[in-house]
DSSP file (Angstrom, degrees, kcal/mol; ACC not computed):
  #  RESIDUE AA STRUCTURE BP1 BP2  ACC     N-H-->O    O-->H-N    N-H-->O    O-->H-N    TCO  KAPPA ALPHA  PHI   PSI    X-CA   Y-CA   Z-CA
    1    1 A X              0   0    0      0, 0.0     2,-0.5     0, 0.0     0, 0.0   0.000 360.0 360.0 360.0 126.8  -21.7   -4.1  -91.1
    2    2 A X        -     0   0    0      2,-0.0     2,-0.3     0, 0.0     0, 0.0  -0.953 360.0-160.5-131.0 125.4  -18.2   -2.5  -92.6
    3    3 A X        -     0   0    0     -2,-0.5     2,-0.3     2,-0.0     0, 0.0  -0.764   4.3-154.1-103.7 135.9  -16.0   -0.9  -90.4
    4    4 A X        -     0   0    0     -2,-0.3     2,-0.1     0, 0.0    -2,-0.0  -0.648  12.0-173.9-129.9  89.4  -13.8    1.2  -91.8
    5    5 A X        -     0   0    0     -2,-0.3    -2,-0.0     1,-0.1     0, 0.0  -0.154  37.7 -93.9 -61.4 122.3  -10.1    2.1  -90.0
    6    6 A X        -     0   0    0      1,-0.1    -1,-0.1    -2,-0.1     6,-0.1  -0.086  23.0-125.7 -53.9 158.8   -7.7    4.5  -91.1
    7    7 A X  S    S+     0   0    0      4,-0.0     2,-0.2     2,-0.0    -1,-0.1   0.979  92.3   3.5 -65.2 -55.7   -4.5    3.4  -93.6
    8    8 A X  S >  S-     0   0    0      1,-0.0     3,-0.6     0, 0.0     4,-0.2  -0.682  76.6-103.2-128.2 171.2   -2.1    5.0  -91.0
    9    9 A X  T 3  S+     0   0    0     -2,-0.2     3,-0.5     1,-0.2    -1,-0.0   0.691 111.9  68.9 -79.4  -6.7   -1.8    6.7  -87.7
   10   10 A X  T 3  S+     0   0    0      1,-0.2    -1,-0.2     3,-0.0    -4,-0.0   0.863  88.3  56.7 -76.3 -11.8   -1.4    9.9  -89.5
   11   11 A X  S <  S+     0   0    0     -3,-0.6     2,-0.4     2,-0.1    -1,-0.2   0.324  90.8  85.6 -81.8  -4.8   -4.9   10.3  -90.9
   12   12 A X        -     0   0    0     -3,-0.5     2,-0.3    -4,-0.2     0, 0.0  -0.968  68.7-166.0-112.2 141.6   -6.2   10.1  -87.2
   13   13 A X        -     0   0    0     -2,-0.4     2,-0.2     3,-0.0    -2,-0.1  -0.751  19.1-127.0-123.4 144.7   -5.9   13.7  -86.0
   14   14 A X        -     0   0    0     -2,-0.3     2,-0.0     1,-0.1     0, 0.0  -0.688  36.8-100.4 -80.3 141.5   -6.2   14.1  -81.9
   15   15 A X        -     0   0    0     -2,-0.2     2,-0.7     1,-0.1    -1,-0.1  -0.407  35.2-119.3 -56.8 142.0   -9.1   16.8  -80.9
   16   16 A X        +     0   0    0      1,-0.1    -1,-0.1     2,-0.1    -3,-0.0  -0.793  34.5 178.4-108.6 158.0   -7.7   19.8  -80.0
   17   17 A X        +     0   0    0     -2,-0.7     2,-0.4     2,-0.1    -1,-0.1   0.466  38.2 119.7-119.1 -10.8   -8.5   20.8  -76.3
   18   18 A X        -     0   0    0      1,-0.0     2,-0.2     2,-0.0    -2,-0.1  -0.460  49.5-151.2-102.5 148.4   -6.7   24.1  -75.9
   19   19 A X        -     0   0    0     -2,-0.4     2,-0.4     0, 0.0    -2,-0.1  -0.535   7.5-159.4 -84.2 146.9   -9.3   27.4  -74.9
   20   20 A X        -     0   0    0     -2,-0.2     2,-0.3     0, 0.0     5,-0.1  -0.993  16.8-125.0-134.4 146.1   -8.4   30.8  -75.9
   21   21 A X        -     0   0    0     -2,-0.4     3,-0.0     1,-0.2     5,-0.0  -0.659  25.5-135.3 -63.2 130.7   -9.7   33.8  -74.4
   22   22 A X        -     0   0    0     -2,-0.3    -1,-0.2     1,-0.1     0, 0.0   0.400  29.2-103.4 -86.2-150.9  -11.4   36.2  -76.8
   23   23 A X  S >  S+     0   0    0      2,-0.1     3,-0.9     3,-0.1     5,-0.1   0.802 126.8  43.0-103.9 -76.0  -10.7   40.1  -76.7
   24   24 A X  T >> S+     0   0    0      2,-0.2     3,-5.2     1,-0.2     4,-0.9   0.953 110.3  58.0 -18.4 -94.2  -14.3   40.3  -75.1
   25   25 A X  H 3> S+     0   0    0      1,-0.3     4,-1.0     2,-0.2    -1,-0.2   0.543 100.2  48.3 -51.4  -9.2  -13.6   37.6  -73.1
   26   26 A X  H <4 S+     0   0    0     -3,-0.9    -1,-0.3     2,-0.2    -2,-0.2   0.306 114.2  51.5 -90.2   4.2  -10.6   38.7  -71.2
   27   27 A X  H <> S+     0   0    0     -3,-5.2     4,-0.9     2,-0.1    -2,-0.2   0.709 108.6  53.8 -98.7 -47.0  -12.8   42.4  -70.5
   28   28 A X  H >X S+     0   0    0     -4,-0.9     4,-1.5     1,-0.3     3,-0.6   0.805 112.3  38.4-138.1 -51.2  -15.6   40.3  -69.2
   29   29 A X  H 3X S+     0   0    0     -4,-1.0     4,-2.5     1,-0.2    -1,-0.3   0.697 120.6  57.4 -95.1 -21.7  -13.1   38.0  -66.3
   30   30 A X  H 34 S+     0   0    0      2,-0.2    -2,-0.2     3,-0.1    -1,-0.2   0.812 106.5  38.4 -85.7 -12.6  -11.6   41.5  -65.9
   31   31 A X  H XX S+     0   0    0     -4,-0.9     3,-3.0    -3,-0.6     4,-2.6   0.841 114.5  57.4 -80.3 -69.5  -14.6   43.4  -65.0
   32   32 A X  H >X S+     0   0    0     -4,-1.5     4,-2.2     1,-0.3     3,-0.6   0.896 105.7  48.5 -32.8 -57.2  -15.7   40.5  -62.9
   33   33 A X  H 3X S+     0   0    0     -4,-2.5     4,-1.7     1,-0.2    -1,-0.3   0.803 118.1  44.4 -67.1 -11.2  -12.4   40.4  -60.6
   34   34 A X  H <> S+     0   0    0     -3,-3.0     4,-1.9     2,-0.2    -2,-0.2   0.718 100.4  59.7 -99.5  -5.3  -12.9   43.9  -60.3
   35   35 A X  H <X S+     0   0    0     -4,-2.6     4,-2.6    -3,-0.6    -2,-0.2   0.901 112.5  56.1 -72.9 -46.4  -16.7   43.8  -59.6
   36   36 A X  H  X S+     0   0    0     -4,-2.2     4,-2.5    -5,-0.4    -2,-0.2   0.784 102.8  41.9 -19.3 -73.7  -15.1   41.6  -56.7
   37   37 A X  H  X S+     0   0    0     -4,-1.7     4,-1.4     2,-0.2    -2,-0.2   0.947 113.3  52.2 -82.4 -33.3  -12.8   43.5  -54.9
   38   38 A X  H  X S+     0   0    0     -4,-1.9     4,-1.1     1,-0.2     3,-0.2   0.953 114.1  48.1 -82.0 -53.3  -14.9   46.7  -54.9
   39   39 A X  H >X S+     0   0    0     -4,-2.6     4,-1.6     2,-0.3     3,-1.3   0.800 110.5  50.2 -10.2 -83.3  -17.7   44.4  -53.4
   40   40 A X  H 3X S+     0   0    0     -4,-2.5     4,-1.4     1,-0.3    -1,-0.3   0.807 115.7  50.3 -21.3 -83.1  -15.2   43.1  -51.0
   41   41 A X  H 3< S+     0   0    0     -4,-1.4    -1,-0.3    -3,-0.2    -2,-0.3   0.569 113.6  31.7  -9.0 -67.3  -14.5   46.7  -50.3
   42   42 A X  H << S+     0   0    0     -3,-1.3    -1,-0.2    -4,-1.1    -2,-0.2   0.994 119.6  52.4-109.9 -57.0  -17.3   48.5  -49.6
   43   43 A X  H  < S+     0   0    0     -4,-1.6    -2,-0.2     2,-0.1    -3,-0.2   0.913  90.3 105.5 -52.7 -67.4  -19.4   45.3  -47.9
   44   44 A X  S  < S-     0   0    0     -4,-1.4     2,-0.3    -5,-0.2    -4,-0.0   0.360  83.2-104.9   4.7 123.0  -16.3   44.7  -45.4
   45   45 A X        -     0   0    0      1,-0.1     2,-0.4     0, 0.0    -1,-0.1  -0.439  32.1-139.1 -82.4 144.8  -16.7   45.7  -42.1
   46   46 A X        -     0   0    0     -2,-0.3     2,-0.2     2,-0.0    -1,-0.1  -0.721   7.0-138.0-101.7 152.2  -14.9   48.9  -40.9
   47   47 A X        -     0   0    0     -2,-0.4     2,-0.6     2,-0.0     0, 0.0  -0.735  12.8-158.1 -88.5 143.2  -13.1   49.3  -37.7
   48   48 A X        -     0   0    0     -2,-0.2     2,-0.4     0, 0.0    -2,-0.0  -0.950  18.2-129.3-148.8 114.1  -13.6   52.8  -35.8
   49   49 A X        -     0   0    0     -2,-0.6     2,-0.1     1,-0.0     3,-0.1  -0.625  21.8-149.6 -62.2 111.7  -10.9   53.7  -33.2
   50   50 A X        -     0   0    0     -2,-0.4     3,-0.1     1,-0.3    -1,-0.0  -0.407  40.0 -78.9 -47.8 155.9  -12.1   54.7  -29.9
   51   51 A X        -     0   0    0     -2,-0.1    -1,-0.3     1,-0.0     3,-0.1  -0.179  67.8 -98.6 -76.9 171.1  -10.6   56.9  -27.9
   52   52 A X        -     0   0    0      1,-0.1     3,-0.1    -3,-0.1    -1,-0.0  -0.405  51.5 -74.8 -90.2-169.9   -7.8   54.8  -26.3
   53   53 A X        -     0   0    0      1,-0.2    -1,-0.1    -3,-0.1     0, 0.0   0.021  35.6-145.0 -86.2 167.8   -8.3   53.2  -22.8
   54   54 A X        -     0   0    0      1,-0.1     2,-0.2    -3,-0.1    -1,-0.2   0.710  41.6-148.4-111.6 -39.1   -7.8   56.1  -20.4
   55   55 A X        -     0   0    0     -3,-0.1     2,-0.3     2,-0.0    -1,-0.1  -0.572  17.0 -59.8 116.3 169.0   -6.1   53.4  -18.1
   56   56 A X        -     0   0    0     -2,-0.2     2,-0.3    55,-0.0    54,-0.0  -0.819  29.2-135.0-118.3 144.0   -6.0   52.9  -14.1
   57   57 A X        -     0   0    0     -2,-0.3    54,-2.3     1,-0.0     2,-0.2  -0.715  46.6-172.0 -87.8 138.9   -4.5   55.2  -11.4
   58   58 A X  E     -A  110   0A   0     -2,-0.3     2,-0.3    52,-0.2    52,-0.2  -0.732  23.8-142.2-121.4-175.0   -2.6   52.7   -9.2
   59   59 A X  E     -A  109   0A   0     50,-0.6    50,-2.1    -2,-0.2    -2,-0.0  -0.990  18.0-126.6-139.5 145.9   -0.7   52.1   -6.2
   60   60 A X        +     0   0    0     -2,-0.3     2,-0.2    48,-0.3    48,-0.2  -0.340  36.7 170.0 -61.7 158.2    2.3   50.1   -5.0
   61   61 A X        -     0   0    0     46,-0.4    46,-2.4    44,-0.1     2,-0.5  -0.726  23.9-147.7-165.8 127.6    1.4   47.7   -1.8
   62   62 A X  B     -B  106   0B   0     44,-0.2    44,-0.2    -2,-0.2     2,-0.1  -0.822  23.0-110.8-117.4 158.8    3.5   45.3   -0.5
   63   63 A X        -     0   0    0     42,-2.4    41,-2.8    -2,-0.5     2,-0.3  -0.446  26.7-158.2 -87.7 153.8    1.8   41.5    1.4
   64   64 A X    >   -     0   0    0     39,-0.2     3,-2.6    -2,-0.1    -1,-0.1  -0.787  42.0 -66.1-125.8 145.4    2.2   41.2    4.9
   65   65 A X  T 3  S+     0   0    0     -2,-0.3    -1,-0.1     1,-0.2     3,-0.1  -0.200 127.8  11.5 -44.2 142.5    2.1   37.5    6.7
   66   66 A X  T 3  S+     0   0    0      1,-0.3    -1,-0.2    -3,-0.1     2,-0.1   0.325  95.3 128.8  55.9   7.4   -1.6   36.3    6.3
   67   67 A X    <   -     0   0    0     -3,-2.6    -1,-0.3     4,-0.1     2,-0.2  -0.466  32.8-179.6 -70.1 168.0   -2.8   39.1    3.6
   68   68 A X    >>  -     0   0    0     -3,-0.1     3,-3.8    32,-0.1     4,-3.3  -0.926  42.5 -94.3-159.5 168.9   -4.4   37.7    0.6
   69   69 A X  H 3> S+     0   0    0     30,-0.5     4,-1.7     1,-0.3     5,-0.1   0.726 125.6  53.7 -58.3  -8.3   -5.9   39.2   -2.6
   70   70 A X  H 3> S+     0   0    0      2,-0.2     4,-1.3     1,-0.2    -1,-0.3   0.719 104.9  50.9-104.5   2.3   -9.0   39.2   -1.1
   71   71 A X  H <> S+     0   0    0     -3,-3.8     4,-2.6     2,-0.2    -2,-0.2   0.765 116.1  43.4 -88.1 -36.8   -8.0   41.1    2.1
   72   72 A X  H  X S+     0   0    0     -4,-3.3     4,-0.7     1,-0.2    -2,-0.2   0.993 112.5  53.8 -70.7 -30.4   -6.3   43.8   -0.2
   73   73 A X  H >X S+     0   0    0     -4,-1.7     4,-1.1    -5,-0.2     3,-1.1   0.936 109.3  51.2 -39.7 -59.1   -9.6   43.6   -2.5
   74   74 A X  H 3< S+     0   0    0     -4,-1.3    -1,-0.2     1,-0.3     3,-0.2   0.858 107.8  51.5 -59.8 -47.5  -11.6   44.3    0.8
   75   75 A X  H 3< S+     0   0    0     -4,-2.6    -1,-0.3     1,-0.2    -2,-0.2   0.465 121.3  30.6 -80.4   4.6   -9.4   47.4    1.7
   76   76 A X  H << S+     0   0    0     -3,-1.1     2,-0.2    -4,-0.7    -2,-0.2   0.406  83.2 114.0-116.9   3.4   -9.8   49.1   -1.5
   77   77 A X  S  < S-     0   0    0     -4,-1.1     2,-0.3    -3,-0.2     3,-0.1  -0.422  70.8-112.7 -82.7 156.3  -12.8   48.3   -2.9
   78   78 A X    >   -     0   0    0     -2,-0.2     3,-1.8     1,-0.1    -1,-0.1  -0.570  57.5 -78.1 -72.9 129.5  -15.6   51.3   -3.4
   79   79 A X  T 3  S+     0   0    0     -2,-0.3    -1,-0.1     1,-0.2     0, 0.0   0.033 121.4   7.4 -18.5 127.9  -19.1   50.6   -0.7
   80   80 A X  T 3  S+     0   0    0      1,-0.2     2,-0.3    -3,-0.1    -1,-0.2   0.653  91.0 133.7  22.7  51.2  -20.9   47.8   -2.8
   81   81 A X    <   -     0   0    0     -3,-1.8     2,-0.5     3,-0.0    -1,-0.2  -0.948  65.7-101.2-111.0 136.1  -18.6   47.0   -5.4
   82   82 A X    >>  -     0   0    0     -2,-0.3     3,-1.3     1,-0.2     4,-1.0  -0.409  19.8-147.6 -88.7 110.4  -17.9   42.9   -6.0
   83   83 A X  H 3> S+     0   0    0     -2,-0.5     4,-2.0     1,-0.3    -1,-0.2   0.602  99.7  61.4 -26.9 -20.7  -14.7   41.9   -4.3
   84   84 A X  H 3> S+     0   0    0      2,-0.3     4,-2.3     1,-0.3    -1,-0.3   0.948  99.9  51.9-105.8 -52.2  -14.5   39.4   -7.1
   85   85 A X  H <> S+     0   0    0     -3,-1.3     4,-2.5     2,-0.2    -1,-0.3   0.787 113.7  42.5 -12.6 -69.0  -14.4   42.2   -9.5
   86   86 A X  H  X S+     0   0    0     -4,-1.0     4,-1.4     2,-0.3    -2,-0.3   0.909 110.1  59.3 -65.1 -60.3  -11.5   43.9   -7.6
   87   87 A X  H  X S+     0   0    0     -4,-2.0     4,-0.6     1,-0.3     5,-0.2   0.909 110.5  45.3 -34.8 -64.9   -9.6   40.3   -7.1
   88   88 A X  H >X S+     0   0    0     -4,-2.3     4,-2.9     2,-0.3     3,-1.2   0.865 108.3  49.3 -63.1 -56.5   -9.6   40.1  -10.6
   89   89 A X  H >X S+     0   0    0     -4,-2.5     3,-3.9     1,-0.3     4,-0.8   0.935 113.2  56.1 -37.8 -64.8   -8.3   43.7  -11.7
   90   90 A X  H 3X S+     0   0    0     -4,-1.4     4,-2.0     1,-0.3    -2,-0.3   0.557 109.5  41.3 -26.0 -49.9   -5.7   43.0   -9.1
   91   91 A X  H << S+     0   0    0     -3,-1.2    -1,-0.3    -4,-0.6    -2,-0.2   0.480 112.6  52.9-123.5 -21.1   -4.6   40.1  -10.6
   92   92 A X  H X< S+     0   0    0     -3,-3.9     3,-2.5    -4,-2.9    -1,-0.2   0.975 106.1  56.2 -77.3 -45.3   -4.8   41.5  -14.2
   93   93 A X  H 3< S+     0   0    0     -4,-0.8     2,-0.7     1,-0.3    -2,-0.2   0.961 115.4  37.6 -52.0 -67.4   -2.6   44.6  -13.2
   94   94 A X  T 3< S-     0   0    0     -4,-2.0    -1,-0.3    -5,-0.1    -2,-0.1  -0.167 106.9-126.7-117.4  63.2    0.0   42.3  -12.1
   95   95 A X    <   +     0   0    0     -3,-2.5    -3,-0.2    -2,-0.7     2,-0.1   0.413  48.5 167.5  34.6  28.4   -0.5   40.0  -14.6
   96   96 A X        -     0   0    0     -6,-0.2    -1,-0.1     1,-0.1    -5,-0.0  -0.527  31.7-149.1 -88.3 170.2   -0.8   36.9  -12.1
   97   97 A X  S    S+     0   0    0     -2,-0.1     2,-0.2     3,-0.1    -1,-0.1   0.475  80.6  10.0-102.2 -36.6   -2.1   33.4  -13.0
   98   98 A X  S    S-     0   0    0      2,-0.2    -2,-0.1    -7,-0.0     0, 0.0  -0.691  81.5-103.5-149.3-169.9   -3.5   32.6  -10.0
   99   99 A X  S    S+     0   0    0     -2,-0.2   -30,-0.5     2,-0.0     2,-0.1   0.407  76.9 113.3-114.7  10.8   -4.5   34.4   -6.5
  100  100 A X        -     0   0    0    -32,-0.1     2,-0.4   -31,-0.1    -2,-0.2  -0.617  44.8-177.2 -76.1 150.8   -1.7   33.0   -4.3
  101  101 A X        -     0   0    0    -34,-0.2     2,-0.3    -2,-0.1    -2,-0.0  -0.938  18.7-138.9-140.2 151.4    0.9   35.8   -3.1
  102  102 A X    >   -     0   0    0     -2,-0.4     3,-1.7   -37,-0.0   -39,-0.3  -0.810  33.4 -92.6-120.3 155.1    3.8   35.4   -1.3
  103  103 A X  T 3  S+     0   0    0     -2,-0.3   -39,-0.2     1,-0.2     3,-0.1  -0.615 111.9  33.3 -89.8 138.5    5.0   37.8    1.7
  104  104 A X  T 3  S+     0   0    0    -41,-2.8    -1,-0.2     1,-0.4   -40,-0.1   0.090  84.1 139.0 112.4 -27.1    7.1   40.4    0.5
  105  105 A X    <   -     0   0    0     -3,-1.7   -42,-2.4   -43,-0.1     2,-0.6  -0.199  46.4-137.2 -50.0 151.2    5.6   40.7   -2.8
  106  106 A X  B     +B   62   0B   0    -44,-0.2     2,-0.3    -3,-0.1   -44,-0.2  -0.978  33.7 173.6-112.1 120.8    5.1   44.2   -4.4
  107  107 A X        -     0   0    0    -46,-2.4     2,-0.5    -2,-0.6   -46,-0.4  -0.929  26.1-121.1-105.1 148.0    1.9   44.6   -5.9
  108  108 A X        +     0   0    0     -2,-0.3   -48,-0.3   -18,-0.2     2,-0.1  -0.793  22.3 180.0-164.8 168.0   -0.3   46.9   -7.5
  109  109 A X  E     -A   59   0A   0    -50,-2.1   -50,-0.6    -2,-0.5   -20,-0.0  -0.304  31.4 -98.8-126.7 137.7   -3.5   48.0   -6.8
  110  110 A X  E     -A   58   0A   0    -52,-0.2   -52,-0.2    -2,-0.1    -1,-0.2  -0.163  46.7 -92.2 -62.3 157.1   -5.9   50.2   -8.1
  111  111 A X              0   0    0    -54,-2.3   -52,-0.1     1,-0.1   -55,-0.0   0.320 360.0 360.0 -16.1-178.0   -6.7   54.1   -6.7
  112  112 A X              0   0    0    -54,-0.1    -1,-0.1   -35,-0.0    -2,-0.1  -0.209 360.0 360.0-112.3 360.0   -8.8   54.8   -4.6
């Protein structure tokens, strides 16, 4: 078996590796990204503004020794509506954390 090796390292030529994009082929990746975003586009869920929150009529109240939210819950809630319900507005309105209240606090409360 005869192996035969080139006379120098210039007669061995490296492959060349670099791609070109055709005329074509640059229309063809340009269509494609655009086939894309209009996809995106029109499958994408839309958002639809409601009218905005109409919001709650309130009142000021300030605790007295031995209130707690659930005694002011009890004195303003509507005939078989859940105290718990009411605790909780209360405590969303004036953004507390927890149900403890201190006398003297101003809170406030929804309408009647």
């Amino acid at each position: 078996m005869s192996h035969q090796f080139p006379a120098s390292k210039s007669e061995v030529s490296a492959p060349v590796s670099s791609m070109r994009l055709t005329r074509r082929g640059r229309v063809v990746v340009l269509a494609l990204g655009f086939l894309i975003v209009c996809a995106s586009v029109l499958f994408s869920s839309t958002a639809v503004a409601n009218d905005p929150d109409p919001g709650v009529e309130v009142t000021t109240a300030t605790v007295a020794q031995g209130e707690t939210l659930w005694h002011l819950a009890r004195d303003i809630a509507q005939p078989g509506e859940d105290l718990r319900d009411v605790v909780t507005l209360i405590k969303e309105l004036n953004d507390l954390d927890s149900s403890q209240v201190q006398i003297g606090q101003q809170l406030l409360l929804p309408a009647n």
